[in-house]
mmCIF file as Biopython writes it, N, C-alpha, C and O atoms, coordinates in Angstrom:
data_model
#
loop_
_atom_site.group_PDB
_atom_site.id
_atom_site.type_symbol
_atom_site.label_atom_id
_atom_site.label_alt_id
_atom_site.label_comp_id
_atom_site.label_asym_id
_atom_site.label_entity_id
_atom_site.label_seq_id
_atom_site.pdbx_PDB_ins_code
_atom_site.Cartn_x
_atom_site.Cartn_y
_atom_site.Cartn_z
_atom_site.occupancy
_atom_site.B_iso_or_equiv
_atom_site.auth_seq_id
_atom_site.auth_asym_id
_atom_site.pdbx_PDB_model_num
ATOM 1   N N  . UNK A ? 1  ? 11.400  -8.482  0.687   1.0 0.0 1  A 1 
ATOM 2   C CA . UNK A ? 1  ? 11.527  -7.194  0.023   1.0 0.0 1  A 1 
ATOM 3   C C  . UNK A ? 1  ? 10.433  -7.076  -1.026  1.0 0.0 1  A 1 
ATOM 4   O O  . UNK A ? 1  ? 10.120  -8.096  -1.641  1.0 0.0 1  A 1 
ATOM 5   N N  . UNK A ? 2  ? 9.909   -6.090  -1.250  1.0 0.0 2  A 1 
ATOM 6   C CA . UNK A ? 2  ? 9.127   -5.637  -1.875  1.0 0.0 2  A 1 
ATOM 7   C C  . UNK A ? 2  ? 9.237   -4.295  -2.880  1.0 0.0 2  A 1 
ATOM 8   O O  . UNK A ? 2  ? 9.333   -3.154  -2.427  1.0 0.0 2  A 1 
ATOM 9   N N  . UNK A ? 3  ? 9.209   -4.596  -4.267  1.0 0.0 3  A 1 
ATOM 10  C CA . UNK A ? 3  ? 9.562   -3.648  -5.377  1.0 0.0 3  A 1 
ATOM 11  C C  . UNK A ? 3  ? 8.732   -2.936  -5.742  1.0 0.0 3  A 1 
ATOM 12  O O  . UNK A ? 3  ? 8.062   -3.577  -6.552  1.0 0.0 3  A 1 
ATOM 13  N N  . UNK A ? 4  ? 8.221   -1.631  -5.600  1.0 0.0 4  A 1 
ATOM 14  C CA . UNK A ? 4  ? 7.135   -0.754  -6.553  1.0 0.0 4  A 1 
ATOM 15  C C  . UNK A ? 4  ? 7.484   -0.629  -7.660  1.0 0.0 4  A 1 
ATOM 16  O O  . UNK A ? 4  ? 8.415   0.176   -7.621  1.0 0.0 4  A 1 
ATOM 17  N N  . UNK A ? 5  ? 7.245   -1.052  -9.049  1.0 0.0 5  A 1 
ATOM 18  C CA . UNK A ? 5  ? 7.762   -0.664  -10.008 1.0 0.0 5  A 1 
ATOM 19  C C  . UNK A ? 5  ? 7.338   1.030   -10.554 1.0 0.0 5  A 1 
ATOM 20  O O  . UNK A ? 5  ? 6.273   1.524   -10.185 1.0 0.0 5  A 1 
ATOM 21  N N  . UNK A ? 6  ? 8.305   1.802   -11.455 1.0 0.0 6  A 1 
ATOM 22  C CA . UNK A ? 6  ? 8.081   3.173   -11.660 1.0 0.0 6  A 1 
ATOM 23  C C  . UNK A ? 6  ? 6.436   3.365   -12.523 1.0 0.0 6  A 1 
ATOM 24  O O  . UNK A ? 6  ? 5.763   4.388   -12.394 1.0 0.0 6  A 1 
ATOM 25  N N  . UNK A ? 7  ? 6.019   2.208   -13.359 1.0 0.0 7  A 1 
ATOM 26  C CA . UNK A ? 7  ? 4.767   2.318   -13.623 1.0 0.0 7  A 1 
ATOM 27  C C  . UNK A ? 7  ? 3.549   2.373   -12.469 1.0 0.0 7  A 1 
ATOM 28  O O  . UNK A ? 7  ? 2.583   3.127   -12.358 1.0 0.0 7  A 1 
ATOM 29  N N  . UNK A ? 8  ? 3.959   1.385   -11.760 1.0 0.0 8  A 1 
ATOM 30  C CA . UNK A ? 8  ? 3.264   1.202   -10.646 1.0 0.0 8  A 1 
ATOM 31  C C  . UNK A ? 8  ? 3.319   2.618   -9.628  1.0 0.0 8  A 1 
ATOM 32  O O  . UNK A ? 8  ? 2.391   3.163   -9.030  1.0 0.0 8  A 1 
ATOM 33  N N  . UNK A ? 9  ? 4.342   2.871   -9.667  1.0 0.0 9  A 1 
ATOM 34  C CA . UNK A ? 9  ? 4.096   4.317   -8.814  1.0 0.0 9  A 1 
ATOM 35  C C  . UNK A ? 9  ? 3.602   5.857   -9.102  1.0 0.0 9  A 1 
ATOM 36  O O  . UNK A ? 9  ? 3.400   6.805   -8.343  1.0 0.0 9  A 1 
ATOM 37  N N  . UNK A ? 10 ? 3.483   5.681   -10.687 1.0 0.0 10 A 1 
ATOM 38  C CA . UNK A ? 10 ? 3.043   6.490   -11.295 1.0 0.0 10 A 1 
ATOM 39  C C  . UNK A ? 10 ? 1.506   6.623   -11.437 1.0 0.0 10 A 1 
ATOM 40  O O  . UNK A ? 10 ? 0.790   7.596   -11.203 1.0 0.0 10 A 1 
ATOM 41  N N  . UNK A ? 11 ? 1.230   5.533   -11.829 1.0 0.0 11 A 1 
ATOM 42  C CA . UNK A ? 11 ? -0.524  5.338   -11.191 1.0 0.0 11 A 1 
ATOM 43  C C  . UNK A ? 11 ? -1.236  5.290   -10.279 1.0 0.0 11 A 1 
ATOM 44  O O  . UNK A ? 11 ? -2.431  5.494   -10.494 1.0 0.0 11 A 1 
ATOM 45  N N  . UNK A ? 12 ? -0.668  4.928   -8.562  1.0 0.0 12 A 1 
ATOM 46  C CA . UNK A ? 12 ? -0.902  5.399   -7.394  1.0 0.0 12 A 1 
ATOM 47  C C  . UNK A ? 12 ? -0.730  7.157   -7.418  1.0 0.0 12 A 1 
ATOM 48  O O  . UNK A ? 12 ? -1.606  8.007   -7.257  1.0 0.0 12 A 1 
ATOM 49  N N  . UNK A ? 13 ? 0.417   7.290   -7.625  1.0 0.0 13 A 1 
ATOM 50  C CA . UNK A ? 13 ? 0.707   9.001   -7.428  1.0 0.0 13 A 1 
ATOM 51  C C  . UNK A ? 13 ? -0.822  9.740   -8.453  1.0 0.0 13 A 1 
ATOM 52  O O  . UNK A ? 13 ? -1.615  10.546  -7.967  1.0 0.0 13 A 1 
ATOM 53  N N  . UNK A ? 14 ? -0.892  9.231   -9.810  1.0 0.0 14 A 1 
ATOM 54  C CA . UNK A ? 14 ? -2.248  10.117  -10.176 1.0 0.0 14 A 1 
ATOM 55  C C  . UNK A ? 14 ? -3.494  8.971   -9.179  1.0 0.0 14 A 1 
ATOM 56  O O  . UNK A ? 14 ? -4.115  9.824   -8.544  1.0 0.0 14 A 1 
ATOM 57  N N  . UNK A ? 15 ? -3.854  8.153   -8.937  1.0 0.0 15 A 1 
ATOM 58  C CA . UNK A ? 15 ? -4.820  7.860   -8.076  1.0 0.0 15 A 1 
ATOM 59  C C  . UNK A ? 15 ? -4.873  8.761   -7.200  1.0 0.0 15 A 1 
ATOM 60  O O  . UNK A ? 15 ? -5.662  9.661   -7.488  1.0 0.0 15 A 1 
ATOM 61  N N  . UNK A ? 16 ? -4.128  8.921   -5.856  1.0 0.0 16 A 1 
ATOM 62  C CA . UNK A ? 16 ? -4.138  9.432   -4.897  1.0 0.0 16 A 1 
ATOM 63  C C  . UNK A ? 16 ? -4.282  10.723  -4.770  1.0 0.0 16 A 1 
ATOM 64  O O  . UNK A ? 16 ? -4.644  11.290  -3.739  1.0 0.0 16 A 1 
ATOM 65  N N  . UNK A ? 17 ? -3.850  11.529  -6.395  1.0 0.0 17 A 1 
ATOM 66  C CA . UNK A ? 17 ? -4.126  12.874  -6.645  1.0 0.0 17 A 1 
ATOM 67  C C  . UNK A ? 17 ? -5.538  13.162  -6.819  1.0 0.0 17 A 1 
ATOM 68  O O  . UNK A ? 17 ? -5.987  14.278  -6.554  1.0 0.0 17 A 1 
ATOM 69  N N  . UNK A ? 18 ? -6.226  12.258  -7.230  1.0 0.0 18 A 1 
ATOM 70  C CA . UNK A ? 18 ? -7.823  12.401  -7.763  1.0 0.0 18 A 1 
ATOM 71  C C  . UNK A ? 18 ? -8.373  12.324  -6.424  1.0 0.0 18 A 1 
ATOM 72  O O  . UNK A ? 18 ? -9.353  12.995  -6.100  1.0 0.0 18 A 1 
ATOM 73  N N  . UNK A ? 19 ? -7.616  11.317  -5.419  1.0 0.0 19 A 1 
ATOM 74  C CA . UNK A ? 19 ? -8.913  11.093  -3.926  1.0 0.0 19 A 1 
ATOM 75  C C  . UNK A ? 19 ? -8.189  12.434  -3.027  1.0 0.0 19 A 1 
ATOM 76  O O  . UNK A ? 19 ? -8.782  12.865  -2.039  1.0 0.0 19 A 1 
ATOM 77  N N  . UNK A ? 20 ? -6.950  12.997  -3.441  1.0 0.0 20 A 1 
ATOM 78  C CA . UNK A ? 20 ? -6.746  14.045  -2.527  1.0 0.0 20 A 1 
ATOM 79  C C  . UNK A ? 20 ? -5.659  13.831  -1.364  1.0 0.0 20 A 1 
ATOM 80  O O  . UNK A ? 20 ? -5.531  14.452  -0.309  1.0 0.0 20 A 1 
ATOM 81  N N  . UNK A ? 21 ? -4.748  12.516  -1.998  1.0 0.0 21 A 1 
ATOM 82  C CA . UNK A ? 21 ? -4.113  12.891  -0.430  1.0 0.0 21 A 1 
ATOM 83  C C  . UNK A ? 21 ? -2.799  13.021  -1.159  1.0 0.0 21 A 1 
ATOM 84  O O  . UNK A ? 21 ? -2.421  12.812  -2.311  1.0 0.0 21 A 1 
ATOM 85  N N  . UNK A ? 22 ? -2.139  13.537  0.192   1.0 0.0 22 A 1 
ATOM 86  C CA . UNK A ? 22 ? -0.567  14.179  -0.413  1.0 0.0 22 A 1 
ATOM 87  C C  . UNK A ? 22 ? 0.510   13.000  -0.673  1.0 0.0 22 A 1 
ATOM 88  O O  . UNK A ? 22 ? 1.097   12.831  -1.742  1.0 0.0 22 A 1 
ATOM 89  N N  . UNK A ? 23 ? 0.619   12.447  0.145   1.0 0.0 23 A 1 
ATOM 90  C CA . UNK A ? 23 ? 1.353   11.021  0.046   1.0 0.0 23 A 1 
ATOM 91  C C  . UNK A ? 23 ? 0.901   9.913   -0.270  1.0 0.0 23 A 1 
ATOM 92  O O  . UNK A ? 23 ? 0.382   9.220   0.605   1.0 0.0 23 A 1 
ATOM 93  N N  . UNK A ? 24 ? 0.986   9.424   -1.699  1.0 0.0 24 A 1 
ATOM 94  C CA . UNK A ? 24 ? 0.683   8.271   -1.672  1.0 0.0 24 A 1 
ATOM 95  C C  . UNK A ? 24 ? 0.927   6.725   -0.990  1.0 0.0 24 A 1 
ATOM 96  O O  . UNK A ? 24 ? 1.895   6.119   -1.448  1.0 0.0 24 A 1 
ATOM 97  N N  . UNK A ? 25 ? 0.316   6.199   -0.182  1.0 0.0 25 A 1 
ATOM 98  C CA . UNK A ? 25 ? 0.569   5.400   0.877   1.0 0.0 25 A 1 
ATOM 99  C C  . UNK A ? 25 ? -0.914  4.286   0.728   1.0 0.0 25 A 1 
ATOM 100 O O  . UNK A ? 25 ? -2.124  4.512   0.698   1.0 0.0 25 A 1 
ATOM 101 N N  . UNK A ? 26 ? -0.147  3.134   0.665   1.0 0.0 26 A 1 
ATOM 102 C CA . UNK A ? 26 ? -1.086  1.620   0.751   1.0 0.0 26 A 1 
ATOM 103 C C  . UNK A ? 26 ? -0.827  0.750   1.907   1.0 0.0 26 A 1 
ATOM 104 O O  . UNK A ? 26 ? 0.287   0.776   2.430   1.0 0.0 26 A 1 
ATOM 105 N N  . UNK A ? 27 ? -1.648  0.072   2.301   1.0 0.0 27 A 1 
ATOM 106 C CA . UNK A ? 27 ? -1.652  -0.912  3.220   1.0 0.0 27 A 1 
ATOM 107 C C  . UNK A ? 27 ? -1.920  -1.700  2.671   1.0 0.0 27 A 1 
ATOM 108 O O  . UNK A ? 27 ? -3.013  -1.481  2.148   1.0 0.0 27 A 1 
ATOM 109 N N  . UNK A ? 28 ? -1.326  -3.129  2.300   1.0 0.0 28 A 1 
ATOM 110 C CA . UNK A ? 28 ? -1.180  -4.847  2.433   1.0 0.0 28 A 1 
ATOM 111 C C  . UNK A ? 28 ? -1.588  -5.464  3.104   1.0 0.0 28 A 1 
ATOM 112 O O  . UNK A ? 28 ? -1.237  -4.984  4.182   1.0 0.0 28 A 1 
ATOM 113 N N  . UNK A ? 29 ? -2.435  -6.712  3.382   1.0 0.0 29 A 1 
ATOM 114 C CA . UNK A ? 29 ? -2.973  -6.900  4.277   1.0 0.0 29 A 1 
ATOM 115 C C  . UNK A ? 29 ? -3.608  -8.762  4.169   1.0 0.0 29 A 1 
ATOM 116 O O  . UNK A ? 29 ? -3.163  -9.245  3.128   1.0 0.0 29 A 1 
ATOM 117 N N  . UNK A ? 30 ? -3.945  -9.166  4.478   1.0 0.0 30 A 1 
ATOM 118 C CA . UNK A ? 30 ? -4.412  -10.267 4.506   1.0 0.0 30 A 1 
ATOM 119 C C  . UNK A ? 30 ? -6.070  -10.757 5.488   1.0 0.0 30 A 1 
ATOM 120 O O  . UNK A ? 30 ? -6.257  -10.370 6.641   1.0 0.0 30 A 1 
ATOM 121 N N  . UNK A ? 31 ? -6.849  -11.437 4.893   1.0 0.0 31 A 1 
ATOM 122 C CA . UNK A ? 31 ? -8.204  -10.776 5.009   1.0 0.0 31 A 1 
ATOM 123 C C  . UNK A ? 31 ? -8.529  -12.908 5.131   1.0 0.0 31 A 1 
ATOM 124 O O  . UNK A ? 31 ? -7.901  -13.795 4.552   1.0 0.0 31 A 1 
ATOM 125 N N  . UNK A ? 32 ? -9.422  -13.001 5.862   1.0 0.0 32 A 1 
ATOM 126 C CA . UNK A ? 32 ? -9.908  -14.498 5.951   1.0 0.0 32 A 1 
ATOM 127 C C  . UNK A ? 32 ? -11.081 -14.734 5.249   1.0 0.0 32 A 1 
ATOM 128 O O  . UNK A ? 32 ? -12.183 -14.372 5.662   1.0 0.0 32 A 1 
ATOM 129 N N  . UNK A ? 33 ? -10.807 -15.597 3.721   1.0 0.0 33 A 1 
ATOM 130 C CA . UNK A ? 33 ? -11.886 -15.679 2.268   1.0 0.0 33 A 1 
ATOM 131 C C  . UNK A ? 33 ? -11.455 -16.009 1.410   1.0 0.0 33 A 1 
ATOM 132 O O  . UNK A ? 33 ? -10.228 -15.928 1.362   1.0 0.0 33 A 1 
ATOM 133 N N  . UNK A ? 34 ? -11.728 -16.221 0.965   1.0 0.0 34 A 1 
ATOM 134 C CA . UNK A ? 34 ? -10.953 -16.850 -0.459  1.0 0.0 34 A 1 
ATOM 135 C C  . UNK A ? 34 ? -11.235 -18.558 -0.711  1.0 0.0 34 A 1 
ATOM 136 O O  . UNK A ? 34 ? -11.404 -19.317 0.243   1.0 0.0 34 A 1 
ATOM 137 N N  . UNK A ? 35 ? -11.252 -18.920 -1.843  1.0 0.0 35 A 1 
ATOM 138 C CA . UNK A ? 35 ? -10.573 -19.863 -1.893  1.0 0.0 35 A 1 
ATOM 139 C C  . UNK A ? 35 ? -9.620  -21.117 -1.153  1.0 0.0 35 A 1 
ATOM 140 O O  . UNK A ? 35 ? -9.777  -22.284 -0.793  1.0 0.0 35 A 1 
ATOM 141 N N  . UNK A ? 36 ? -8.774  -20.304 -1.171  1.0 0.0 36 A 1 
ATOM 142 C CA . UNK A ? 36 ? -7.671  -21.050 -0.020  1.0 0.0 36 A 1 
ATOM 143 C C  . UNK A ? 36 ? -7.517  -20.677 1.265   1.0 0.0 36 A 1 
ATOM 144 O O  . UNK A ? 36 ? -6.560  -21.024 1.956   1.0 0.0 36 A 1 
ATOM 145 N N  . UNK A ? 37 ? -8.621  -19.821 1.716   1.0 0.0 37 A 1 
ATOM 146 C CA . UNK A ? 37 ? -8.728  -19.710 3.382   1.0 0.0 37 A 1 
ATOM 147 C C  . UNK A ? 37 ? -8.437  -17.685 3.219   1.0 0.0 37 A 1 
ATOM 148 O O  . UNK A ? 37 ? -9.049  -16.768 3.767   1.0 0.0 37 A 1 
ATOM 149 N N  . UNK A ? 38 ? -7.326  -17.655 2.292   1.0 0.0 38 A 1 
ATOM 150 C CA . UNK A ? 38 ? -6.772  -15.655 2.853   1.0 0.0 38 A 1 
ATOM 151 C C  . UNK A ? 38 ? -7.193  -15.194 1.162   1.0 0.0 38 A 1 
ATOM 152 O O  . UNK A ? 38 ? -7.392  -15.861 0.147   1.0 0.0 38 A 1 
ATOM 153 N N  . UNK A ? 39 ? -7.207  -13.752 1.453   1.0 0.0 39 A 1 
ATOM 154 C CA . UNK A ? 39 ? -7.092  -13.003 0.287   1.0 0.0 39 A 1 
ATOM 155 C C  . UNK A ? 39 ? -5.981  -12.406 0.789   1.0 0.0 39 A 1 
ATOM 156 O O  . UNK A ? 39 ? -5.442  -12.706 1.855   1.0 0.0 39 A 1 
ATOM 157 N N  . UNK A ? 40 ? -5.547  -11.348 -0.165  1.0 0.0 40 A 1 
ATOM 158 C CA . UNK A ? 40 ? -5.110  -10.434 -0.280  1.0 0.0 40 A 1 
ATOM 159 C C  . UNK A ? 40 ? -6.025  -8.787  -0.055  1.0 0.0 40 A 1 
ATOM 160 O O  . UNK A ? 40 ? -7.006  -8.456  -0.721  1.0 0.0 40 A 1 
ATOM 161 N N  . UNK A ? 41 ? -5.510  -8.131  0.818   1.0 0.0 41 A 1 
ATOM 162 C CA . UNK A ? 41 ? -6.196  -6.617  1.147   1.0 0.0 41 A 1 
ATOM 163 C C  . UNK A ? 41 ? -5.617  -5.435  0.591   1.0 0.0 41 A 1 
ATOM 164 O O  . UNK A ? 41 ? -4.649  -5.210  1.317   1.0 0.0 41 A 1 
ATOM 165 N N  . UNK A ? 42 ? -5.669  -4.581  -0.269  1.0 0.0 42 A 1 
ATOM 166 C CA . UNK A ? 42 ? -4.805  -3.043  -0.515  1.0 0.0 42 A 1 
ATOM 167 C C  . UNK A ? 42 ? -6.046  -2.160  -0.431  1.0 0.0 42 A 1 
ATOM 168 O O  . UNK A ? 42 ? -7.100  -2.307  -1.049  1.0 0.0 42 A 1 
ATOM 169 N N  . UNK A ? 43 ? -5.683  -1.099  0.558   1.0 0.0 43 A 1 
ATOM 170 C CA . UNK A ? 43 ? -6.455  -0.112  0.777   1.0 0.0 43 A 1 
ATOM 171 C C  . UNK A ? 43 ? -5.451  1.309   0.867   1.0 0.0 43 A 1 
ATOM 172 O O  . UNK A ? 43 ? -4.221  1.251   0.881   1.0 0.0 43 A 1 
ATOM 173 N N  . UNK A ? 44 ? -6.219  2.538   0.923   1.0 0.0 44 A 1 
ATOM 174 C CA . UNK A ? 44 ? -5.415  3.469   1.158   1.0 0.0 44 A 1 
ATOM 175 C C  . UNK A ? 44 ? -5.108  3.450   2.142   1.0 0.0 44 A 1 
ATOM 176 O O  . UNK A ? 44 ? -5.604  2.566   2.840   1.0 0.0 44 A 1 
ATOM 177 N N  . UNK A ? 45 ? -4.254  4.272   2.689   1.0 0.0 45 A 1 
ATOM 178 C CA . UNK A ? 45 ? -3.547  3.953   4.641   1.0 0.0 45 A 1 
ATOM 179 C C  . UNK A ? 45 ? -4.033  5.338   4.653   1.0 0.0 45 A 1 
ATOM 180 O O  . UNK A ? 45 ? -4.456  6.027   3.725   1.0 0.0 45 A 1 
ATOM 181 N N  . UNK A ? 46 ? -3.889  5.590   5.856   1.0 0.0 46 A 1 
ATOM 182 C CA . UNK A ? 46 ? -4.173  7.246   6.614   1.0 0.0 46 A 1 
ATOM 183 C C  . UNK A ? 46 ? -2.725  6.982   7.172   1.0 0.0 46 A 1 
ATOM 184 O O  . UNK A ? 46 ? -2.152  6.022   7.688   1.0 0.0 46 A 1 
ATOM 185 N N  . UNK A ? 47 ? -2.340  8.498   6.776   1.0 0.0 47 A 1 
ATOM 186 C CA . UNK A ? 47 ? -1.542  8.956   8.243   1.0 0.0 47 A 1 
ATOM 187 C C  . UNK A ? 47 ? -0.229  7.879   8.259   1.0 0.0 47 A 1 
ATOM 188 O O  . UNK A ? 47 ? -0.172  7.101   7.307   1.0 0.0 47 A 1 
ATOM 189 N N  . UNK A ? 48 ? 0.997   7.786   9.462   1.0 0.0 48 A 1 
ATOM 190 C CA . UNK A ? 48 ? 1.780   7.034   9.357   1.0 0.0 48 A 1 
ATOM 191 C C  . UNK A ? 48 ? 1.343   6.143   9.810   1.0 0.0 48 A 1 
ATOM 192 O O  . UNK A ? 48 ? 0.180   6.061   10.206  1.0 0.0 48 A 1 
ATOM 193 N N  . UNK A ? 49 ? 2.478   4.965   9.868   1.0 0.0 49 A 1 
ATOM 194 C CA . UNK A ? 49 ? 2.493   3.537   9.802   1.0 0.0 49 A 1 
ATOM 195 C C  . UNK A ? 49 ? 1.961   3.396   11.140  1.0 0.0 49 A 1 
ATOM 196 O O  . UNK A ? 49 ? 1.883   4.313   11.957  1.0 0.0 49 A 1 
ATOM 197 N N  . UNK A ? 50 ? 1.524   1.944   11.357  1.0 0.0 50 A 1 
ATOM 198 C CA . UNK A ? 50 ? 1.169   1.565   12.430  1.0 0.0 50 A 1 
ATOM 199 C C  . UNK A ? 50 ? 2.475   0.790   13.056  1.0 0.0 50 A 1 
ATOM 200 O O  . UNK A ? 50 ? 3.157   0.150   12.255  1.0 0.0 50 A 1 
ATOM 201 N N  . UNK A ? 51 ? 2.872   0.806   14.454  1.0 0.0 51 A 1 
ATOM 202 C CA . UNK A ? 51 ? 3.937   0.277   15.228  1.0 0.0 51 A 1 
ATOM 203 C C  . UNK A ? 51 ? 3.972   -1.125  14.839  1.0 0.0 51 A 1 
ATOM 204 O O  . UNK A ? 51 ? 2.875   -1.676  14.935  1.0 0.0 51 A 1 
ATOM 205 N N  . UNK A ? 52 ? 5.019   -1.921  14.389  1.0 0.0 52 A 1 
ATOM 206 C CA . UNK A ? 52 ? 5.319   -3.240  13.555  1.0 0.0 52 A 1 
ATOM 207 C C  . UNK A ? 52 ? 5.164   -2.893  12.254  1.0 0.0 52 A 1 
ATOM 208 O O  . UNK A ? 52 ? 5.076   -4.023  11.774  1.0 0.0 52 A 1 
ATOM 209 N N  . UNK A ? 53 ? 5.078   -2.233  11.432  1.0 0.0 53 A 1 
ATOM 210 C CA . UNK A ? 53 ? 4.369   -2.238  9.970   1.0 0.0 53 A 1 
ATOM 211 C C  . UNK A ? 53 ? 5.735   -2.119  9.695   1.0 0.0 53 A 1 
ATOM 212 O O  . UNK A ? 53 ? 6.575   -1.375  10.202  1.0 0.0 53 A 1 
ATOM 213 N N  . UNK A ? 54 ? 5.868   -3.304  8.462   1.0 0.0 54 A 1 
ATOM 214 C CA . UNK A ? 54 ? 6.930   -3.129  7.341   1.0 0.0 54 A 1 
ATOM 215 C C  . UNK A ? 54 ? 6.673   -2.050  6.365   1.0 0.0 54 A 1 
ATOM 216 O O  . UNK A ? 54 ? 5.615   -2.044  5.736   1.0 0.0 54 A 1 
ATOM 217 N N  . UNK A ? 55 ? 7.745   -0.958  6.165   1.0 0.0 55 A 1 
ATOM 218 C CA . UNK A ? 55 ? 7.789   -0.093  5.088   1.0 0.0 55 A 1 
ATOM 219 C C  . UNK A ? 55 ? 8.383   0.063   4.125   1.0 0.0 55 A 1 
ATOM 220 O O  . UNK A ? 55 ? 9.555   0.419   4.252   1.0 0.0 55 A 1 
ATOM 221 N N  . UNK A ? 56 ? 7.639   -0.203  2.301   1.0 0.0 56 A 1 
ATOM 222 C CA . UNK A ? 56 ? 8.752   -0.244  1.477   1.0 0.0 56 A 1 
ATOM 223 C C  . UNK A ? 56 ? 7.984   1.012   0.726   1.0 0.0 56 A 1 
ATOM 224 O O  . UNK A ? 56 ? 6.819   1.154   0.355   1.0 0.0 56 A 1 
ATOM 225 N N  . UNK A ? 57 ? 9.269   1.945   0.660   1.0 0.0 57 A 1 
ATOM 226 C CA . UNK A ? 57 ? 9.116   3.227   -0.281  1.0 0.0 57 A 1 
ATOM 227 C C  . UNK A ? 57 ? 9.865   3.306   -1.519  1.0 0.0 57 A 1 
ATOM 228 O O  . UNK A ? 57 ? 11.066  3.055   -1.418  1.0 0.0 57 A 1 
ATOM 229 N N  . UNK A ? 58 ? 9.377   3.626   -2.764  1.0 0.0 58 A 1 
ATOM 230 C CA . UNK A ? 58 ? 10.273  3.569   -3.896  1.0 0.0 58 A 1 
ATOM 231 C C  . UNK A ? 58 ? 9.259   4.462   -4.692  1.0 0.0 58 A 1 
ATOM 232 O O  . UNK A ? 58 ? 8.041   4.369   -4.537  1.0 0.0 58 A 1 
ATOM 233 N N  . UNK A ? 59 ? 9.861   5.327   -5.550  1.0 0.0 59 A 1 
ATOM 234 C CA . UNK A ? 59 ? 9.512   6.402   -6.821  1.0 0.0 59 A 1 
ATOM 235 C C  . UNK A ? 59 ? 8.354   7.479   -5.934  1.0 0.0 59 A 1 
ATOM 236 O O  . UNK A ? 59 ? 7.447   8.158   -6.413  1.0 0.0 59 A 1 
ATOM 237 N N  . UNK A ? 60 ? 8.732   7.348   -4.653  1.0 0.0 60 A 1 
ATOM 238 C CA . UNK A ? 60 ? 7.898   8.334   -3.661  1.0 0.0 60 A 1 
ATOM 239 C C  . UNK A ? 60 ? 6.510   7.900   -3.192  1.0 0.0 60 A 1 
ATOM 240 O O  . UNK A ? 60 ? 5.559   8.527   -2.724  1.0 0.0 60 A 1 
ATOM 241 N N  . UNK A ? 61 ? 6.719   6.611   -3.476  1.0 0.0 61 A 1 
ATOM 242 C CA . UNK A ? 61 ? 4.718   5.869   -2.881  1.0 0.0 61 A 1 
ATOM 243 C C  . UNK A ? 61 ? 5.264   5.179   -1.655  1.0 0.0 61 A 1 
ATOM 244 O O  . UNK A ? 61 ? 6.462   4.925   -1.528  1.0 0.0 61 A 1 
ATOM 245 N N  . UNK A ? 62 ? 4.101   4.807   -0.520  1.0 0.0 62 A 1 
ATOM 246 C CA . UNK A ? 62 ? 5.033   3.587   0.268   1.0 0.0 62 A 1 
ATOM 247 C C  . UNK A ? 62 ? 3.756   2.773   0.244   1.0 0.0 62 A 1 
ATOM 248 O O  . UNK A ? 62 ? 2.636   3.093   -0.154  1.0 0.0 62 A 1 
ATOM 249 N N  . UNK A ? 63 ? 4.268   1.468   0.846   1.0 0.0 63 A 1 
ATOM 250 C CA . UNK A ? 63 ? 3.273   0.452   1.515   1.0 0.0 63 A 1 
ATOM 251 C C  . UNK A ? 63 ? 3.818   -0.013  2.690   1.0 0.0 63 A 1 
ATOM 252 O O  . UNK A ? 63 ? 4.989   -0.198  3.021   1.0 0.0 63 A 1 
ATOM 253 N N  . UNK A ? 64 ? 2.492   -0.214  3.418   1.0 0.0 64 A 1 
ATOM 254 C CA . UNK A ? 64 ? 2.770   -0.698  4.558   1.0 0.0 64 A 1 
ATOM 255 C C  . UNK A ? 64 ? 2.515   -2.199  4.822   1.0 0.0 64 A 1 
ATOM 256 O O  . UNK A ? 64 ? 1.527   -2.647  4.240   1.0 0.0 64 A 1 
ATOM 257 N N  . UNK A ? 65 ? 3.015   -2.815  5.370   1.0 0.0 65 A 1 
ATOM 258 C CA . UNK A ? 65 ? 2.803   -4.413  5.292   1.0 0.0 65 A 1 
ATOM 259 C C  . UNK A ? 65 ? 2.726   -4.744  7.047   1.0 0.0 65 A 1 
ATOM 260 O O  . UNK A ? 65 ? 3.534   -4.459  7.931   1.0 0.0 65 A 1 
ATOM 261 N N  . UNK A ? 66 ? 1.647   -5.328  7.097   1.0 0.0 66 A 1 
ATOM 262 C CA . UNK A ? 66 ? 1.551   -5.789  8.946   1.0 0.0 66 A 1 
ATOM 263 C C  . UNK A ? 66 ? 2.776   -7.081  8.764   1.0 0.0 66 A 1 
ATOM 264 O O  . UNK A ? 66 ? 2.971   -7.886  7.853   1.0 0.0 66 A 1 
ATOM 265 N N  . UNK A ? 67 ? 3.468   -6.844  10.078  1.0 0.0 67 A 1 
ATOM 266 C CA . UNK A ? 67 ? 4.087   -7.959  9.803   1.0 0.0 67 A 1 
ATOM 267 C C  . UNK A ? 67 ? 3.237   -8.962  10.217  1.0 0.0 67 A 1 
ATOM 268 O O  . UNK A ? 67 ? 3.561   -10.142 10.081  1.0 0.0 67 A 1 
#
């Protein structure tokens, strides 16, 4: 499970207002670099989820997480 906190969703919601999109929506992701082999990825998402994608929505933002 995954928590957006209300600060946290408040600063996506004005982000996403400045780049223009209606729903604020992130993708999670995991990327091969780092240090210990992975990073971490957050980008904006387009559009809905991709088929498998975990969805956690809270204070009206979501993220999507590949499983």
């Amino acid at each position: 499970m995954i928590n957006i906190s209300e600060k946290a969703a408040v600063r996506l919601k004005k982000m996403a207002a400045e780049k223009g999109a209606d729903v604020p929506a992130m993708r999670a992701g995991l990327r091969g670099g780092g240090c210990s082999g992975l990073s971490y990825v957050f980008d904006w998402a387009e559009g809905d989820p991709r088929a498998g994608d975990l969805v956690f929505e809270e204070h009206g933002v979501r993220l999507y997480v590949d499983k």
